[in-house]
C-alpha positions as CSV (number, residue, x, y, z in Angstrom):
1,X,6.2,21.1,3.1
2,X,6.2,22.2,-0.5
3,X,2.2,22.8,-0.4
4,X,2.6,25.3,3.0
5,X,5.4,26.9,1.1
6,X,2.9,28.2,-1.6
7,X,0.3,29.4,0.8
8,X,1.0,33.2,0.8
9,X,0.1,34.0,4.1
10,X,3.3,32.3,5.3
11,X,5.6,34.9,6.4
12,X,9.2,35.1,4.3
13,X,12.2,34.1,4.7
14,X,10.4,30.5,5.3
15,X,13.5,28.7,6.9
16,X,13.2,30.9,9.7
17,X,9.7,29.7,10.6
18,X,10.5,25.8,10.6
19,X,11.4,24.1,13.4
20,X,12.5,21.1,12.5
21,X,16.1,21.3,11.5
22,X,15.4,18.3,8.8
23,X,13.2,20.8,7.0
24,X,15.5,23.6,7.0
25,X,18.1,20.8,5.5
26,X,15.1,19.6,2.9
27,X,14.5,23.5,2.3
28,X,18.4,24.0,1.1
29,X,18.2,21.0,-1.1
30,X,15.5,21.7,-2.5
31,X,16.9,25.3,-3.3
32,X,19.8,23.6,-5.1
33,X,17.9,21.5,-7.1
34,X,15.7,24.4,-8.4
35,X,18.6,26.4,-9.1
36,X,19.9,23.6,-11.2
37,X,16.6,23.2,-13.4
38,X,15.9,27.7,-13.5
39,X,16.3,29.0,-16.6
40,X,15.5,32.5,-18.4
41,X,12.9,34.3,-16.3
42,X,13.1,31.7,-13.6
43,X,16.7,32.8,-12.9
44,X,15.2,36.5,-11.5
45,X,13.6,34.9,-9.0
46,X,16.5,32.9,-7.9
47,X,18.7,35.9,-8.1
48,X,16.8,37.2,-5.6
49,X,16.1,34.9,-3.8
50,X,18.6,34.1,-0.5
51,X,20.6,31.0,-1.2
52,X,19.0,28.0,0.7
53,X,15.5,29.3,1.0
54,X,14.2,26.3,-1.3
55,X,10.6,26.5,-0.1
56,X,10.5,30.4,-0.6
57,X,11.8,30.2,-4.3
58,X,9.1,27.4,-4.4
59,X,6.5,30.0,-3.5
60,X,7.7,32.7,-6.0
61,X,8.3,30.2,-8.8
62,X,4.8,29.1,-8.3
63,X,3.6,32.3,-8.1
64,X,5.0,33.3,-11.5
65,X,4.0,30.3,-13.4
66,X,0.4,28.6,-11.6
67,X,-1.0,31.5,-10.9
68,X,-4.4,31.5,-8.7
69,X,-6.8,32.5,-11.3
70,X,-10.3,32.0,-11.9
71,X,-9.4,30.9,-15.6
72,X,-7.2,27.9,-14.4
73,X,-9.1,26.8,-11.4
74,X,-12.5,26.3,-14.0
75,X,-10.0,24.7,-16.4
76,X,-9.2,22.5,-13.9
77,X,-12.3,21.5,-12.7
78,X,-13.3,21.2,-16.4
79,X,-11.3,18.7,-16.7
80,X,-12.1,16.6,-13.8
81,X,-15.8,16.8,-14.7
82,X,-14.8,15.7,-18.6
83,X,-12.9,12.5,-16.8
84,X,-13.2,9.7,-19.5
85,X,-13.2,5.9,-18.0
86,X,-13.1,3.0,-20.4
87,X,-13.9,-0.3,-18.0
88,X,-10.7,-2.2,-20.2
89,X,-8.2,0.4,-18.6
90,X,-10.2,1.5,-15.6
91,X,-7.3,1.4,-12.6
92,X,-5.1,3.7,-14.9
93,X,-7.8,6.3,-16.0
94,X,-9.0,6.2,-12.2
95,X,-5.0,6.9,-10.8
96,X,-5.4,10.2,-13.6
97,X,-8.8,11.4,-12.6
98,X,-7.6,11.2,-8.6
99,X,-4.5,13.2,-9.3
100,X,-6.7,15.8,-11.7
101,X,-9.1,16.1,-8.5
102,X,-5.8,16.5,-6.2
103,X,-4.2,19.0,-8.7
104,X,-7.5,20.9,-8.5
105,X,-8.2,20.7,-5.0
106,X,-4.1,21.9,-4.5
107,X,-4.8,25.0,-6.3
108,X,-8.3,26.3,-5.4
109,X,-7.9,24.9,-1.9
110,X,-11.6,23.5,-2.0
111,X,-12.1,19.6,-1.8
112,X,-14.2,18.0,-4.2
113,X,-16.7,16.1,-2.6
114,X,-17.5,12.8,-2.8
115,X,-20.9,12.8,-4.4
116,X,-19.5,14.8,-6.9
117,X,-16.8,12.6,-7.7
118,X,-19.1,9.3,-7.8
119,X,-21.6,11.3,-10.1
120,X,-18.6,11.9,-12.3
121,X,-17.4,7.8,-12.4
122,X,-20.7,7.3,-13.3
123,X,-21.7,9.5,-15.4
124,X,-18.7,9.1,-17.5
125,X,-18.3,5.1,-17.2
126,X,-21.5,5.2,-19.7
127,X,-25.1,3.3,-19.4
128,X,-23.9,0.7,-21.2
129,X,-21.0,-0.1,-19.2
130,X,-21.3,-3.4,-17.0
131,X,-18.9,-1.6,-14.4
132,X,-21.6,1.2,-14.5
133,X,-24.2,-1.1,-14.3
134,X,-22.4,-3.0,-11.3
135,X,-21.9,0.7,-9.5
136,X,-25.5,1.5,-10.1
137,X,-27.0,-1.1,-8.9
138,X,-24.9,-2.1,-5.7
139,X,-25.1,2.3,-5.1
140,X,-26.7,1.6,-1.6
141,X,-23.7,-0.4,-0.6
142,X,-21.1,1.7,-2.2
143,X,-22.6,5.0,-1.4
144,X,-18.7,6.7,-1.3
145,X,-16.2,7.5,-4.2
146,X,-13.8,5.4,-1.8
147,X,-15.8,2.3,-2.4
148,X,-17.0,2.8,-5.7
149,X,-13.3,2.9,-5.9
């Protein structure tokens, strides 16, 4: 709900467009709980923003602040291609490279694909690695991110 909230191309007010009435409830909490958290310059945007139109002072608040530009989509992808992986604590650094590949593919709106993500695992597990080792040479049986997974 929140992610088609952000898409621009959404026509305002939002609430107006859903048709389930359990999103328009979800769309009025959510507006309360943003004006709790607002301050300084977030406050504009919930002045004038109609009270319970949660998902469209979503949209302007993630306007402002995560704005789509080309700067913060190659930081982004930066960091997803700089994943580190140490095989002691590989479950927890693989749960922060999957959320860096959804935060990038949330705000570029291009999915990463899986090639690209195994080249990364493996590149960044290290040669000298036994996991590495393992992915390399079992690669025609785990031929998918999902598996290597």
């Amino acid at each position: 709900l929140l992610a088609a909230a952000e898409r621009p191309e959404e026509a305002e007010p939002i609430n107006a467009n859903l048709t389930e009435s359990e999103d328009r409830a979800l769309s009025g909490q959510w507006y309360f709980v943003l004006a709790m958290l607002c301050e300084g310059r977030a406050q504009d945007k919930l002045r004038t923003t109609p009270p319970g139109e949660g998902l469209l002072l979503w949209r302007r608040l993630v306007e402002e602040y995560e704005p789509r530009v080309l700067a913060r989509q190659h930081g982004l992808l930066q960091r997803v291609l700089r994943a580190t992986f140490d095989p002691k604590n590989i479950m927890a650094d693989l749960e922060h490279f999957d959320a860096d590949c959804r935060q990038y593919e949330l705000t570029t709106g291009k999915t990463l694909d899986s090639d690209v993500k195994s080249g990364v695992l493996l590149k960044n597990l290290g040669k000298d690695s036994s996991l590495g080792n393992h992915l390399l040479m079992n690669s025609s049986r785990l031929d998918t991110y999902a598996k290597m997974r």
